[in-house]
C-alpha positions in Angstrom: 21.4 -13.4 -13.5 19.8 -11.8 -16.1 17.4 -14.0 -18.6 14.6 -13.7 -21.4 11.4 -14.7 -19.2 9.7 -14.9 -22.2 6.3 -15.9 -20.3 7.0 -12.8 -17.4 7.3 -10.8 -20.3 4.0 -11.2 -22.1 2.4 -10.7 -19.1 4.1 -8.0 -17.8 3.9 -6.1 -20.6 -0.1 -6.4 -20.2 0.4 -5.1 -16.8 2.8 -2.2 -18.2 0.4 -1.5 -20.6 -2.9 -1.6 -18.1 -1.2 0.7 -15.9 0.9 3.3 -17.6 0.1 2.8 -21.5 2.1 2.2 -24.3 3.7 5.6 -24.7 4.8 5.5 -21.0 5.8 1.6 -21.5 8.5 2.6 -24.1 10.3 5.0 -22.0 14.0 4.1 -22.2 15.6 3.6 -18.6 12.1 2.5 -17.4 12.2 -0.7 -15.4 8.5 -2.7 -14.8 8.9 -4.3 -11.1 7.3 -7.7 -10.3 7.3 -9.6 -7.4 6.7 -13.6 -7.6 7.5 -16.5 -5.7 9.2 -19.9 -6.5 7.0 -22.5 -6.6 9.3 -25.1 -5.4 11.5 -23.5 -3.1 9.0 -20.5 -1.9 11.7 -18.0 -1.9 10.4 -14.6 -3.2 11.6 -12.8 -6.5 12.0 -9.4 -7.6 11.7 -9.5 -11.6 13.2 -5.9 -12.9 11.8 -6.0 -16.5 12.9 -3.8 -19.1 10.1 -3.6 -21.8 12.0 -2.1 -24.4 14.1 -5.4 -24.9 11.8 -7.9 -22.7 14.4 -9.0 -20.7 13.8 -9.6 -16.7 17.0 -9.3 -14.2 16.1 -11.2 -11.2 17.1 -10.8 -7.7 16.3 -13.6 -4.9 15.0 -12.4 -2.0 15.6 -15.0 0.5 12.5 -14.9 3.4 11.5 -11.3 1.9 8.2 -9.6 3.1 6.9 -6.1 3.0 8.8 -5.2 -0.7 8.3 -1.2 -1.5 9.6 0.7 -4.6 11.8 3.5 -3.3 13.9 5.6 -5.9 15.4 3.1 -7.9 15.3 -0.1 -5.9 13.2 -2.2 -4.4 12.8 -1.9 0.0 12.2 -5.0 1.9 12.4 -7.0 5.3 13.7 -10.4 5.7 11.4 -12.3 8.0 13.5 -14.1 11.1 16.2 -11.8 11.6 14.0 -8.9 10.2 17.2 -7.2 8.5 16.2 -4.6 5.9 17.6 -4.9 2.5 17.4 -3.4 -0.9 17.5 -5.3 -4.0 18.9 -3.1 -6.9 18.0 -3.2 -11.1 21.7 -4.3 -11.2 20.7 -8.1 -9.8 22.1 -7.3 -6.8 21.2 -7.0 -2.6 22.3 -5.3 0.2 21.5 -4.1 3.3 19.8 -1.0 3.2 22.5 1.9 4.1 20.4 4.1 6.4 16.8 2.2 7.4 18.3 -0.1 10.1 17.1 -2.5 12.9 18.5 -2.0 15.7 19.1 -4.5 18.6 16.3 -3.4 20.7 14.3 -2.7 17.5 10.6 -4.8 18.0 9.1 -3.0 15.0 9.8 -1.2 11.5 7.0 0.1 9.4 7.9 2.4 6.5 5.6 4.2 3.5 7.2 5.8 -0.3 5.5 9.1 -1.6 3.8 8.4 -4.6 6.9 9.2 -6.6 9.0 7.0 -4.9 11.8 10.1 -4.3 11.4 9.9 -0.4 10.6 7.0 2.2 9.3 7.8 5.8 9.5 5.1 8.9 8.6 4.4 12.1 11.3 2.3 14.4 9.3 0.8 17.5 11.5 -0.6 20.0 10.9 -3.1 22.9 9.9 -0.5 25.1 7.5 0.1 23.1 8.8 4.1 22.3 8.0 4.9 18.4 10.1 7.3 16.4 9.6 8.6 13.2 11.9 9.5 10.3 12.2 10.2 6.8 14.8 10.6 3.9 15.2 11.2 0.0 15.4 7.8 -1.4 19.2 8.0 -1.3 19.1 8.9 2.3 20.1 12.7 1.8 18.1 14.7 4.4 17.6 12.2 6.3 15.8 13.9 9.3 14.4 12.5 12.7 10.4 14.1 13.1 9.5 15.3 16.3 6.8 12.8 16.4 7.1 10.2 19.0 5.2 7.6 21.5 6.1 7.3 25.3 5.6 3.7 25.4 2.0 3.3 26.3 1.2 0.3 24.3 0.5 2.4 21.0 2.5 2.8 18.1 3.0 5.4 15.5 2.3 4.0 11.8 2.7 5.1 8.7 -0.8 6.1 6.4 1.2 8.1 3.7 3.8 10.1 2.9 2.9 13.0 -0.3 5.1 14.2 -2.8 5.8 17.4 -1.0 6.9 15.3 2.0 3.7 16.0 3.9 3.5 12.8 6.6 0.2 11.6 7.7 0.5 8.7 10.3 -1.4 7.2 13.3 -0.6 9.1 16.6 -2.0 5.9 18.4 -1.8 2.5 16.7 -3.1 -0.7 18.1 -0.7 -3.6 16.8 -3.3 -6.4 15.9 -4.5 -9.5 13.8 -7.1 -8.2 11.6 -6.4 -8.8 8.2 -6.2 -4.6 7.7 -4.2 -1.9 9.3 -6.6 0.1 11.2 -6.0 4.1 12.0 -7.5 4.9 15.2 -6.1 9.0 15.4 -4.7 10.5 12.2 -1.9 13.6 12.2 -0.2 14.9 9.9 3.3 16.7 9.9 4.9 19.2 6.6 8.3 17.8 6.7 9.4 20.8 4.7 7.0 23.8 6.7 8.1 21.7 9.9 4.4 22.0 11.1 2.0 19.4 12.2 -1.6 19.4 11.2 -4.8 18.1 12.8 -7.0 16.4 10.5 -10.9 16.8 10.5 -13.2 14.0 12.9 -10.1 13.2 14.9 -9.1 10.5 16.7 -12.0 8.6 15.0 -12.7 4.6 15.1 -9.7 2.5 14.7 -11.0 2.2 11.1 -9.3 2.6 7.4 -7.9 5.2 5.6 -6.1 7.0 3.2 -5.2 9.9 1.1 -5.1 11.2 -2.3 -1.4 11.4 -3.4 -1.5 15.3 -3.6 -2.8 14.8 0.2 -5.3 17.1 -0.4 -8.3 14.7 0.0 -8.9 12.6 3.5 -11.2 9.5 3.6 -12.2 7.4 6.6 -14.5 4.5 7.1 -16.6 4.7 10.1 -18.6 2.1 12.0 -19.9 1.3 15.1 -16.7 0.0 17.5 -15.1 0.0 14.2 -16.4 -2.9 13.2 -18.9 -2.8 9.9 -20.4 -1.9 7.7 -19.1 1.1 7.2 -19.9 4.6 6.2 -17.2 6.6 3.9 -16.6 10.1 5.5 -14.4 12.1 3.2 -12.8 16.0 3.2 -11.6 18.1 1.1 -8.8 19.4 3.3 -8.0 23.6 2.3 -11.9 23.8 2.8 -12.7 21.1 5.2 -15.8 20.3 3.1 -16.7 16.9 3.8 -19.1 14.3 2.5 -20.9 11.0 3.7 -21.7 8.4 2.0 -23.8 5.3 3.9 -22.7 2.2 4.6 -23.6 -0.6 1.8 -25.8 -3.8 3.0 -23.4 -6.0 3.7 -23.1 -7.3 7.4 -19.1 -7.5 7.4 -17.5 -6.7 10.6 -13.6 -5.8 9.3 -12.7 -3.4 6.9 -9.5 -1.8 5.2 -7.4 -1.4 2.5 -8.9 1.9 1.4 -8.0 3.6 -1.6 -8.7 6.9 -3.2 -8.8 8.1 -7.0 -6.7 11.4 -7.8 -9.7 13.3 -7.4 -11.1 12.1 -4.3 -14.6 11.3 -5.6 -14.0 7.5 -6.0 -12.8 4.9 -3.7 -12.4 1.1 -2.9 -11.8 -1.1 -0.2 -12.3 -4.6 0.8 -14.0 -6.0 3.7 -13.9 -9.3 5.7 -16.5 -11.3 8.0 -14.5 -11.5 10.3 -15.4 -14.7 11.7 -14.7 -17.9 10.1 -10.8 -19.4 11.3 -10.5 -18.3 14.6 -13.8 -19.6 15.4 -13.3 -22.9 13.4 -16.5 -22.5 11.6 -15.6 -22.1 8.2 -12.9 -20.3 5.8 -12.8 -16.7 6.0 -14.9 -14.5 3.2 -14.0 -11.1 1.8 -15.4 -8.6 -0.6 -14.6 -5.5 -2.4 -16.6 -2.2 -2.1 -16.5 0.6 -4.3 -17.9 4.1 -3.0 -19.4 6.7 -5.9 -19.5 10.2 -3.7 -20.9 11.6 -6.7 -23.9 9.4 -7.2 -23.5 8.5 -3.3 -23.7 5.3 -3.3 -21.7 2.4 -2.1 -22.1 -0.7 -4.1 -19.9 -4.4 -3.7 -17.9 -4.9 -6.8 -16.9 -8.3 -6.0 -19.1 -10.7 -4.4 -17.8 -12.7 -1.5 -15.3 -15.1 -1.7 -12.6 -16.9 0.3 -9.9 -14.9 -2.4 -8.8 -11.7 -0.7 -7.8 -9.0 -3.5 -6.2 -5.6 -2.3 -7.0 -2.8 -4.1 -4.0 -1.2 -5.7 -5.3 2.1 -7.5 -8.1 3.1 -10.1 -7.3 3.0 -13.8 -8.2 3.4 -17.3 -9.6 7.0 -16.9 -11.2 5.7 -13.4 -13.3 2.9 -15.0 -11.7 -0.2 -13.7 -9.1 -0.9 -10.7 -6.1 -2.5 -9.9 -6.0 -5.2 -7.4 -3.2 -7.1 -6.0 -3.8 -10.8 -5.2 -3.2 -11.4 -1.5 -4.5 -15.1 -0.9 -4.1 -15.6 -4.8 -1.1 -13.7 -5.4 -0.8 -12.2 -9.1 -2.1 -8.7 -11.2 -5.7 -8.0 -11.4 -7.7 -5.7 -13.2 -11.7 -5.2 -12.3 -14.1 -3.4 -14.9 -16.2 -1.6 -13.0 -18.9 -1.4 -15.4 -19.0 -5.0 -16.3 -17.5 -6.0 -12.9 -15.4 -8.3 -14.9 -12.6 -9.7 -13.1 -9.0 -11.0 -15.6 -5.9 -12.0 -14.4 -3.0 -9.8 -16.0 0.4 -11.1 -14.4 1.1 -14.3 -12.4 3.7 -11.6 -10.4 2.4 -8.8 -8.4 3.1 -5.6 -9.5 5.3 -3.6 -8.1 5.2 -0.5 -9.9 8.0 1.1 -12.3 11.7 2.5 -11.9 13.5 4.4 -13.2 17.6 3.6 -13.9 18.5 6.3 -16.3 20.1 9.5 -15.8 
């Protein structure tokens, strides 16, 4: 069904705008992706805008969770059945023509390079034997890695996958409740050089952490047990040079969502108490870090609050960031320097298409 969302478009196009300015906004064949939710019926929905003519084609996605842009469409799981799907510009859904579950399949986890040309994935099945695979977005090459678990109670996961098809996952992952996904021994594997790597201060605490999207910088946070606060240990991997930067003041036990800037020298993640529901003592609290490894400093950019953000990626020449609402689900944008917070979308962003030749 394809409508004027008149009030999607306004503030989407702030979104478009905050993210990939105008110049990039008015690209024909460019398609803005938003993810909302009905308020009445709670079903999920994938808005494909074009903001050229502010029209939004919208595509219901019935119990969807775990929506990725790949290629041209938007990836996603249905909760229940756990049946993969794609959801296409066109309006319409499928089932996803070469990331399957399988009948013995207890687990899928998958990760886009920051293009959005290839998707890697990890099936886990009730055995508990992970293996790993990865494909162009259309599913040409589609290749099975020679990266696998024998069961032990650990599960390959996904951290990133680069442009270059460079694969960095977690040779031993714990499946667990925190609010984060923890990396407890990062690899890496060159699809294309068919070589794996080992990455500097490996296996470490089951901690976060990610890459830059040319995978040439490496960040971890470290703590005690891996549990907070937590230092930021970074490399530069052709040299190995590597940097620390101490942990903030801030008593927080959990920690994740880590994100890097292009260059490595920023990052952000959030962090959470840790305590709170389970015990029954009061709702849980999270914050948001941001680490300078220039100035080395770590300083908390958003005080604590029951609102969880997730840090998306750092824009505007590095001076604010993009956070996705997770217990307040919408667009944000952060100025760093003021530390002022604004609400851009009611949708999430997604991230942007595109459908032309």
């Amino acid at each position: 069904m394809r409508n004027g969302f008149w009030r999607l478009c306004a503030l989407g196009l702030a979104a478009v705008l905050l993210v990939a300015g105008q110049a990039r906004a008015q690209e024909p064949g460019r398609v803005e992706v938003f993810l909302g939710q009905d308020a009445d019926t709670g079903i999920a929905r994938v808005y494909f805008m074009d903001p050229l003519s502010g029209l939004s084609t919208l595509v219901a996605a019935e119990n969807g969770q775990y929506f990725t842009l790949v290629g041209d469409y938007v990836l996603y799981e249905k909760a229940g059945t756990g049946a993969v799907m794609r959801a296409n510009a066109s309006g319409t859904l499928e089932p996803h023509p070469f990331i399957r579950r399988l009948v013995d399949t207890r687990a899928l986890y998958w990760v886009t390079s920051p293009d959005g040309a290839a998707v890697a994935w990890v099936r886990v099945n009730t055995a508990g034997i992970s293996e790993a695979y990865v494909a162009w977005a259309d599913g040409s090459d589609l290749r099975q890695l020679p990266i696998s678990t024998p069961g032990s109670g650990l599960d390959l996961f996904p951290l990133a996958l680069t442009n270059d098809r460079t694969f960095f996952y977690d040779a031993a992952h714990t499946p667990g409740n925190t609010p984060y996904d923890q990396f407890a021994h990062v690899a890496a594997y060159s699809v294309e050089q068919e070589t794996f790597f080992t990455l500097p201060g490996e296996p470490n605490c089951p901690c976060g952490a990610a890459i830059t999207p040319d995978g040439r910088f490496f960040a971890r946070l470290e703590g005690a047990q891996g549990q907070g606060p937590f230092v930021l240990h970074a490399w530069d991997l052709p040299t190995e040079a590597d940097i620390r930067i101490p942990a903030p003041a801030l008593s927080y036990r959990i920690g994740g969502d880590l994100v890097l800037n292009d260059t490595g020298r920023l990052a952000a993640y959030s962090v959470a108490a840790g305590v709170g529901p389970e015990a029954g003592i009061m709702p849980e609290q999270y914050a948001l870090v941001v680490v300078d490894a220039a100035a080395g400093r770590q300083v908390v950019a958003l005080a604590p609050d029951t609102t969880r953000y997730r840090p998306v990626a750092f824009i505007d020449d590095d001076s604010a960031l993009l956070l996705a609402g997770v217990s307040a689900p919408g667009t944000y944008k952060l100025d760093l320097t003021s530390t002022n917070l604004w609400r851009v979308s009611d949708e999430t962003y997604l991230g942007a298409i595109s459908t032309g030749p």
